[in-house]
N, C-alpha and C positions, 0 to 999 in steps of 0.2 A: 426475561433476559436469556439469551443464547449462550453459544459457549464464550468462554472467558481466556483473554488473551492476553497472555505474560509479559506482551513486548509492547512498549510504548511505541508510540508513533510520535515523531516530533515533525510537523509543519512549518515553513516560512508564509508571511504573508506581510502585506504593505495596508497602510490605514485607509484601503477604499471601504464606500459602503457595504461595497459587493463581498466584502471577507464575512458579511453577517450570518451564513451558515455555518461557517468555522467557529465564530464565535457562540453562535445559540448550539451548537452539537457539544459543545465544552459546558456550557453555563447551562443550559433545559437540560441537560443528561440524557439526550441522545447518543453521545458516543460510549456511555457508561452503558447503556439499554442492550446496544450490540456489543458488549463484553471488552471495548479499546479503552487505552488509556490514551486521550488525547492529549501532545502538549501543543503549542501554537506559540510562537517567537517572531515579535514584530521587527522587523528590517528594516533598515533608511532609504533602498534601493534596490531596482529590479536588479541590478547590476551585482549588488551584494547578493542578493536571495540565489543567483545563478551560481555564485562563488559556493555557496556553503553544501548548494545541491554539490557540485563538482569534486569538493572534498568528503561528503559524506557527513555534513552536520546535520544536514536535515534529508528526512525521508521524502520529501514529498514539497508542493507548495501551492499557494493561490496565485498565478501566472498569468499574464495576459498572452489570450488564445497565441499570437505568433511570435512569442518570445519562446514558448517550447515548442515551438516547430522550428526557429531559428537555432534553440540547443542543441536540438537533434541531429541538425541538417549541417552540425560546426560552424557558424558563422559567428563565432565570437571567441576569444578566447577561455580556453577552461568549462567546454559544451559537453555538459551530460547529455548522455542519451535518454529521454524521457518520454513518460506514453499520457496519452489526456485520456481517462475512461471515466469523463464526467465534465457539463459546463457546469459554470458556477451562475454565470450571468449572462443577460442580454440586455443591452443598449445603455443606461444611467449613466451618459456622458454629456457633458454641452461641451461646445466650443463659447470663449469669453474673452473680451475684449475691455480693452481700457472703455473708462467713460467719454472720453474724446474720439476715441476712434467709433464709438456706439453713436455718438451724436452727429458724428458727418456721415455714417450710411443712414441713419434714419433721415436725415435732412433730403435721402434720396427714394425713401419709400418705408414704411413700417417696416419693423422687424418683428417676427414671431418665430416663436421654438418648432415651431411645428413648419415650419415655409426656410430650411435650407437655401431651397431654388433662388428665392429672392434677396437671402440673406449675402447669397454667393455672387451674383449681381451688382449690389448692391456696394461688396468689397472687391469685387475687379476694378469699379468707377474711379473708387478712392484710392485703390494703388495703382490706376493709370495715372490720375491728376498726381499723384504725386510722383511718378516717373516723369509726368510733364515739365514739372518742379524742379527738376536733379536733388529730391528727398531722397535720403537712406532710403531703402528699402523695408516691408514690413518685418516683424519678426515676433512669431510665434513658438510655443514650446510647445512639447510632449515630455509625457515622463520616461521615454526610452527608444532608441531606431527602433524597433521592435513590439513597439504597445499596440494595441489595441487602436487607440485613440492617433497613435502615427499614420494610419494607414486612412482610418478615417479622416482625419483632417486631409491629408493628401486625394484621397479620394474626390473628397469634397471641391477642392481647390482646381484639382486639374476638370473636374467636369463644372467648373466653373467659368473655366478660361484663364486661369492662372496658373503660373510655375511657381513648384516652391522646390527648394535647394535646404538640404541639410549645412547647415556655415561649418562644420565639421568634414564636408563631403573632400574627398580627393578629386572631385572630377575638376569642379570649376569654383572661381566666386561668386554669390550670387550677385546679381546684376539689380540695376531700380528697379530695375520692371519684375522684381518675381516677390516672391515671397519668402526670408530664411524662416527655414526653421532650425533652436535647439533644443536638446535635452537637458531636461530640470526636475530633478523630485518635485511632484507635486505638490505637495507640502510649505513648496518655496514661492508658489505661482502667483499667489496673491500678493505678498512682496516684490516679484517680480514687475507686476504689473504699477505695481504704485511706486517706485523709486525710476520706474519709465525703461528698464531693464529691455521688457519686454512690451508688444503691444496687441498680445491675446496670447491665448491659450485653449487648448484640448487637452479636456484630463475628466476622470471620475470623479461622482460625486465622496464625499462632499464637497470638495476645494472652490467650483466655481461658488458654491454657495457661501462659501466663507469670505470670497473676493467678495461678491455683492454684500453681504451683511459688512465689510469694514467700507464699504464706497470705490472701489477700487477697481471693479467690474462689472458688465451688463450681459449676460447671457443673452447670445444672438440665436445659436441653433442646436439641437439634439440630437448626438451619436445615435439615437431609434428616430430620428427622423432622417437623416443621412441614409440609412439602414435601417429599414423597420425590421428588428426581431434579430440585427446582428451581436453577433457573440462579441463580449469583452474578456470577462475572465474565465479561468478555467483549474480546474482538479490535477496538477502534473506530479509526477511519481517519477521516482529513477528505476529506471530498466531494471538492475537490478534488483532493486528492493521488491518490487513487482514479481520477480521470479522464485522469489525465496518465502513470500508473505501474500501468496493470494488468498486465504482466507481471511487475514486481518484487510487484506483488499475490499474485498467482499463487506465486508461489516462497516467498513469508513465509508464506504459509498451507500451505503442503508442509512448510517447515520445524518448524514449530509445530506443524502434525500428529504428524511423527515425534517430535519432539522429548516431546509429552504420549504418545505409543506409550512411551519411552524413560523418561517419570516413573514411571507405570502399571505399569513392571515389576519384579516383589518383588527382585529379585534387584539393583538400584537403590539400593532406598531409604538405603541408610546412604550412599552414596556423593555421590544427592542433596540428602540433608540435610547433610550438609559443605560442598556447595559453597554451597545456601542461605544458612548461619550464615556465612558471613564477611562482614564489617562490611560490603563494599561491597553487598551484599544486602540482608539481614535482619539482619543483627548482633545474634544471640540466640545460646545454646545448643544445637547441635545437637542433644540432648538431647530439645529441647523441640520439636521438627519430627516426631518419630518417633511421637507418640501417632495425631495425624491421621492419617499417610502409610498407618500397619500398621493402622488401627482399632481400636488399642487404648486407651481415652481416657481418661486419669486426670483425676475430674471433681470429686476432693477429695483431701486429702493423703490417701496410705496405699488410696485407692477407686480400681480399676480396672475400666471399661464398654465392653466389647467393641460395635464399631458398625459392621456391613460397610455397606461405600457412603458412610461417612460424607465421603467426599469421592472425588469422580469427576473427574479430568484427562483419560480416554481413553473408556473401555469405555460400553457402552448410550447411544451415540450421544451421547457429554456436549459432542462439540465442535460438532455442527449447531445452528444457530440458527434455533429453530424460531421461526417466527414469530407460533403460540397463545402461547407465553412474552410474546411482548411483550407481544402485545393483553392478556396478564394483567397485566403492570405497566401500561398505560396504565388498565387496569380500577380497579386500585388508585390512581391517581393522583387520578380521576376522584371515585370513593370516600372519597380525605382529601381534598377539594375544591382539591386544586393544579392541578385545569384545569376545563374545563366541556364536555361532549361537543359533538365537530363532525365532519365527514365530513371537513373539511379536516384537521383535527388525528391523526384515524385515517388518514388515506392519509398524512401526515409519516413515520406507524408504521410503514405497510407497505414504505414505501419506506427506511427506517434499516435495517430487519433484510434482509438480503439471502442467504439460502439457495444462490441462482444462481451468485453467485462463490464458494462454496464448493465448491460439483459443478463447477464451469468447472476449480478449480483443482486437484481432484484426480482428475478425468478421467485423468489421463494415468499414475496409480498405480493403479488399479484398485480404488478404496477402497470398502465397503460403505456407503453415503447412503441416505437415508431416500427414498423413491419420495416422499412427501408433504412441503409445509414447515406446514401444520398439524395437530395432533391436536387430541382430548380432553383438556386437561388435568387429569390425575387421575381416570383413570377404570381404570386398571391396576392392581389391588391387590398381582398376581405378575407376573415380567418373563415376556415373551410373544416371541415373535419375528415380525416385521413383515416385509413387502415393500421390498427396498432396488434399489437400483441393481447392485449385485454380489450374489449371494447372498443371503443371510438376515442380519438384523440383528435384535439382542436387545434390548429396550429393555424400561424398567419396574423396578421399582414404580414410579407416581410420584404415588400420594394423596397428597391434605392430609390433615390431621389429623384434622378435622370432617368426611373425606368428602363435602367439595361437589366437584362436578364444573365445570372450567370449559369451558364449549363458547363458541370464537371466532366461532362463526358466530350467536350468541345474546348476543352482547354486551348490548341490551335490557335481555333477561328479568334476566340476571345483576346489571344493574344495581339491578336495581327494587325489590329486596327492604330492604334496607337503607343507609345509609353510616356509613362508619367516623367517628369524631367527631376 
């Protein structure tokens, strides 16, 4: 045990799979190991967790990657300023749909977790015909303008050939032919989906697996197939706190490290997913925690979709915060017109994601760190092994789906070609 730190640290976090290091750094006594006293405080809403960060209830939180780059950058009201010097996770997202809307794309071609492409295809057909129709238009949710899972679905959609509109948006109403999207605690989604609310969803696990276990849902595609190897949640701190406590810095992100070493290993997972499902967590079925963790993903009742990678807590560098990631959310920000490009606005970015306390703080473990804090993003189609600070480090796949390539240093070009509507 190292030195020993007087000051609690209190956390926000929301009932994804992905808070499982927060949770095992608490319960395996990792955060006891490097001398913190962990507390962890579950929230209804990203929306709340930003509040509590704003007033000072909590030091820190489990965030999705562009919800603190959107704090930082003020785009909501009551925006701390926050730095990410750690991911938590990469990819453990599907996109899900009602069972009706699952049985008129497949009526136009199989669907698989791992085949986006034709997943995406397959929902242009059926929200053409039903523009054909003068049907309402479809409508899906996210747990926030701002998630993770926002940008992917959006992502996904527009390099599908579809428009989707926030039914919240000021610009316009959305029209038959697109696709609304709102926001909904995930927690609601499954309900959503079966009183006909809604007719899909994008959100972390576990929720679409809970939609499938009550009949209610069919998982079509995977946030790490959309994006192989993209960032969902993430490590956020308030400037502040950060300024005044970086050696208890230091020690949370040592603990969080082993603790995501600790989720990452097979030999774990039943034991992780028990301590997840209890109420004070995730208050699910342990049951339902196992399909993500082993990648074995039941994406309809009785159908089982083997999906390696489907969700990374440790391995191919998922805890470094690259800083190409951001500049791709802020790409996408830019693209559904929730900011206007500025040098001021881009350097807010470079300065949230912070690479440097994360090698500061694991300096002293010997941990393997990426020599670079930006890459190519998506230009890996097999993992490769890179230049790191210790050794070799494995990193990849991480295309998109469409095979574009994002290069940060070309932010421009990348922009020029189109915007998402």
């Amino acid at each position: 045990m190292g030195k020993q730190f007087s000051t609690q640290i209190t956390l926000g976090y929301m009932p994804f799979l992905d808070c499982a290091p927060l949770v095992a750094a608490v319960e395996k006594g990792f955060a006891g190991d490097e001398g913190i006293v962990l507390r962890l405080v579950r929230e209804t809403s990203w929306g709340q967790i930003g509040n509590r960060l704003a007033v000072g209830q909590f030091d820190g939180a489990h965030l999705p990657a562009p919800f603190a780059l959107a704090s930082s950058l003020a785009l909501f009201p009551l925006s701390p300023s926050l730095i990410v010097p750690m991911t938590l996770s990469l990819g453990g997202g599907a996109v899900t749909v009602s069972p009706a809307l699952a049985d008129a794309m497949r009526a136009l071609g199989p669907l698989r977790l791992a085949d986006p492409l034709s997943a995406g295809q397959a929902l242009k057909q059926v929200a053409q015909q039903r523009c054909s129709r003068g049907l309402l238009p479809l409508k899906f949710a996210v747990g926030h303008d701002y998630s993770s899972q926002a940008y992917h679905l959006r992502y996904w959609l527009a390099a599908s050939g579809l428009h989707a509109r926030f039914e919240n948006s000021k610009t316009s109403e959305v029209s038959p032919c697109d696709i609304g999207i709102v926001a909904l605690p995930s927690p609601l989604m499954a309900d959503g989906l079966a009183t006909g609310a809604i007719d899909g969803f994008c959100a972390a696990e576990p929720w679409s697996s809970v939609a499938v276990d009550r009949g209610v849902g069919c998982m079509i595609a995977a946030t790490a197939a959309i994006w192989r190897g993209g960032p969902d949640k993430v490590l956020a701190m308030t400037r502040s706190w950060e300024e005044r406590q970086q050696g208890e810095l230091d020690a949370l992100i040592r603990a969080l490290y082993r603790a995501a070493q600790w989720c990452s290993h097979p030999g774990n997972t039943e034991e992780l997913a028990g301590i997840l499902a209890a109420p004070r967590y995730l208050g699910v079925d342990g049951s339902l925690l196992l399909p993500a963790l082993t990648g074995d993903l039941i994406t309809a009742p009785g159908q089982v979709e083997p999906f390696a990678d489907f969700l990374l807590l440790d391995r191919k560098a998922a805890n470094f915060p690259w800083v190409s990631q951001a500049l791709w959310f802020y790409s996408q920000m830019m693209l559904c017109r929730q900011l206007s490009p500025s040098d001021e606005s881009r350097q807010i970015v470079l300065d949230t994601y912070r690479p440097d306390l994360f090698r500061r703080a694991l300096k002293p473990v010997f941990a393997p760190i990426p020599s670079a804090s930006t890459k190519l993003e998506g230009a890996l189609a097999a993992a490769q092994y890179v230049g790191a600070t210790t050794g070799k480090l494995l990193l990849g796949p991480d295309m998109f789906f469409d095979s574009r390539v994002f290069d940060p240093e070309c932010l421009d070009d990348y922009l020029a070609p189109a915007v998402i509507p």
